[in-house]
N, C-alpha and C positions, 0 to 999 in steps of 0.2 A: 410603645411597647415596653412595658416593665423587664428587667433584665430575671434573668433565670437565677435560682439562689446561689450559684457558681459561677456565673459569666461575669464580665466585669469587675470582681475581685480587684484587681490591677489597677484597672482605669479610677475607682473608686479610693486605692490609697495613693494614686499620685495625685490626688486632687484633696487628700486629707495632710498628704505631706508638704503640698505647698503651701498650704493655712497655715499650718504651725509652723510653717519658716516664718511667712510674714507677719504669725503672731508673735514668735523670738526677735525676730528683727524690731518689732515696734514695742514702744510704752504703754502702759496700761491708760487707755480710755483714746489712743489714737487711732482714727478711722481705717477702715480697710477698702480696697476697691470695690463696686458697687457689683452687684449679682452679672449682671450685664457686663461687663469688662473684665471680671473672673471668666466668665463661660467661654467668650472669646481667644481669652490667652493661654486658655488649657483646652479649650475646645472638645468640650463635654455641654452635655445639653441642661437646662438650669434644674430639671428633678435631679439630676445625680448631683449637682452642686448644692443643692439647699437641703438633700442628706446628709453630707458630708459635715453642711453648715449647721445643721441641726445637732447634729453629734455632738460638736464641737461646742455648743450653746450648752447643751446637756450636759457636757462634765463641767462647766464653767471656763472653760478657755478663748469664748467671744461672748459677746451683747449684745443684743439684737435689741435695736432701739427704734420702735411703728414709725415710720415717715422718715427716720434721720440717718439710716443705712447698721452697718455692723463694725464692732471697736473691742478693741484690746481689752477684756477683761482686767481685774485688780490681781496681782500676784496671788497666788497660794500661799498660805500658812504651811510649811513642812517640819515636821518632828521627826527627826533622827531615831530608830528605834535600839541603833546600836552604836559607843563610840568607832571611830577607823581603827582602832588597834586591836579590836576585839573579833573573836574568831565568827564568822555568821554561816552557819549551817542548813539546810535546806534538807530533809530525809523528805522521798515520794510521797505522794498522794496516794492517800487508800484506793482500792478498787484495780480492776484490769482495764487499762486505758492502752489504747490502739489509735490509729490517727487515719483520715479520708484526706488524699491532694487535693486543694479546689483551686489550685493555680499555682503554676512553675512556670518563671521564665528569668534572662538576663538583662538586668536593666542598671539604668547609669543611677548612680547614688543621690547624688543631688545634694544640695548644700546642707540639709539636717542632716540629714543621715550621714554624711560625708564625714559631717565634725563629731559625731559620735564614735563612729569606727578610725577616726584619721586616717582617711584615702581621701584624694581628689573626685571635687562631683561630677566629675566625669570618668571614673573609676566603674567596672563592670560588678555589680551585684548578683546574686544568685538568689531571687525572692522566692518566696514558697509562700503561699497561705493554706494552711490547714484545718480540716474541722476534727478535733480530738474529742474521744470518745469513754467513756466510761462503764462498763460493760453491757457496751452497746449504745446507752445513751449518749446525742450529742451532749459536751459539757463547755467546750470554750471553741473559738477560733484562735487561730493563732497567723503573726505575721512575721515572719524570719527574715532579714536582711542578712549574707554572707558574703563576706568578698569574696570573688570569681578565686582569685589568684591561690587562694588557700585551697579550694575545691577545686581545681582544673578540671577534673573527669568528672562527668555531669551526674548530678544526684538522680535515679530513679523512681519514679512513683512504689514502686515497690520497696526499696531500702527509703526512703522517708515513711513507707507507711508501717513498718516493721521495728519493733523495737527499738530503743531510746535512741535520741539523734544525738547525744553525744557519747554514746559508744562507740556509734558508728566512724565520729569524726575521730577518735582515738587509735580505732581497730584499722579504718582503710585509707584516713590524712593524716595521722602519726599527730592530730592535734589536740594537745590534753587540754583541758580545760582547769582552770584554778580555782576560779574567782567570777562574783555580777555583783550589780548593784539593781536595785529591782527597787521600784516603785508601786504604788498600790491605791487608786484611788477610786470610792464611787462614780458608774454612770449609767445609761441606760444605753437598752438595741435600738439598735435601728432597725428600715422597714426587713434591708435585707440580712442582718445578721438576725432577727426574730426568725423569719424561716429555716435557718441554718440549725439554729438553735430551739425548734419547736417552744417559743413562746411567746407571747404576747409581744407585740411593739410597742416600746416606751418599756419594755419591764427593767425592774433594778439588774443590775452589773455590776463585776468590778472589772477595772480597765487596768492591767497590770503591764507596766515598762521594764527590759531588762537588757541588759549590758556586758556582756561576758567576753570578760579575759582569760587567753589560757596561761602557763607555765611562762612564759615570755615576755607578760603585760602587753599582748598583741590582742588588741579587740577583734573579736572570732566573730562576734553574733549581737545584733541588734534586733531587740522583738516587740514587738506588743500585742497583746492579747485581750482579747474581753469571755468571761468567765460567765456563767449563769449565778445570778445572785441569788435565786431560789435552792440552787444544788452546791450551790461550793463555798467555802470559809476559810480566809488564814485566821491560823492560833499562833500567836509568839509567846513563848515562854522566858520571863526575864529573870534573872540573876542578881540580887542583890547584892553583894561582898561590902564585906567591914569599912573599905577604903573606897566605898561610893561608886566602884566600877559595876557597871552594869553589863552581863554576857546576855545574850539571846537565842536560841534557835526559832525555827519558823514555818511549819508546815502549813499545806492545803488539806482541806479534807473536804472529796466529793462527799453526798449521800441523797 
């Protein structure tokens, strides 16, 4: 039975956040455990594993090699778009954007996540995934990692689904936000993020990572998101000066 376009959320990123442990953990072009001894150790059945694995193929972060099992892709090329000292600003996305919960729960961190936010991976998370919307159209999912400890009183479907979430964590956790580093790469949907996203499976994406510190250099929020490549675009606008420094802002624009 295929999972329902909501169900399994969960079970589908703890089995995407073990690959990329074991892909950080390993060299580029060293093997990974075979499909059969994955499904075992996470104990998911092998169509939600060879989604996950597919995904993962799809943005370039494993190689699936016919007969000789799947291995560490070659590092990425990354370009900096802005130096560290330079101010990096982020103004909303066009349109009335509103958000649907398609899964809340408290879950242990686990060794990526754990080193991004610095908590222990056995430290209580607050995950959300959301399907965010655009006046009315879906336009991305989104996957929120928050430590428990910052949120004590449990976020509800309705204040996640209700204007911006970091107002919220301003106005009812006294938690300002400063600062992210955000990453931005092509990929495609998968079977179950096409339905979500009313389009094709395999369609273009962009697969956006972010990392936000508040007022304190306390990492608040770890996210990833995948965006419709059909409806959405970042624009950076760069800054030339005399003495070679280069400023940047950096919107989305749905349409």
């Amino acid at each position: 039975m295929k999972d329902s376009p909501t169900g399994g959320v969960l079970k589908r990123e703890r089995v995407r956040e073990h690959l990329l442990s074991l892909i950080e953990a390993g060299a580029p072009g060293e093997p990974i455990p075979s499909e059969r001894t994955l499904c075992a150790t996470l104990g998911v059945s092998r169509p939600t594993l060879r989604a996950a694995v597919d995904e993962l193929v799809a943005t370039g972060a494993l190689v699936r090699e016919h007969g000789r099992g799947m291995f560490v892709a070659p590092a990425k090329i990354t370009q900096q778009l802005t130096p560290n000292d330079t101010a990096f600003t982020v103004p909303r996305a066009a349109g009335s954007w509103s958000s649907t919960v398609l899964e809340s729960a408290r879950t242990r961190a686990g060794a990526r996540i754990g080193r991004k936010l610095r908590v222990s991976p056995a430290a209580e998370l607050l995950y959300i995934a959301r399907l965010r919307l655009v006046d009315g159209s879906p336009m991305a999912i989104e996957h929120l990692h928050i430590p428990a400890d910052l949120v004590p009183a449990a976020l509800t479907a309705e204040e996640l689904e209700a204007g911006d979430l970091y107002d919220h964590l301003r106005e009812h956790h006294r938690i300002h936000v400063r600062e992210a580093t955000q990453s931005i790469e092509p990929t495609v949907v998968s079977e179950a993020e096409a339905r979500l996203l009313d389009v094709p499976v395999l369609s273009p994406a962009l697969l956006i990572e972010r990392l936000t510190l508040d007022t304190a250099a306390r990492p608040v929020e770890y996210v990833h998101s995948v965006y419709r490549g059909d409806r959405y675009r970042i624009v950076s606008r760069l800054d030339f000066t005399r003495d070679g420094v280069v400023t940047s802002s950096t919107e989305g624009d749905a349409y």
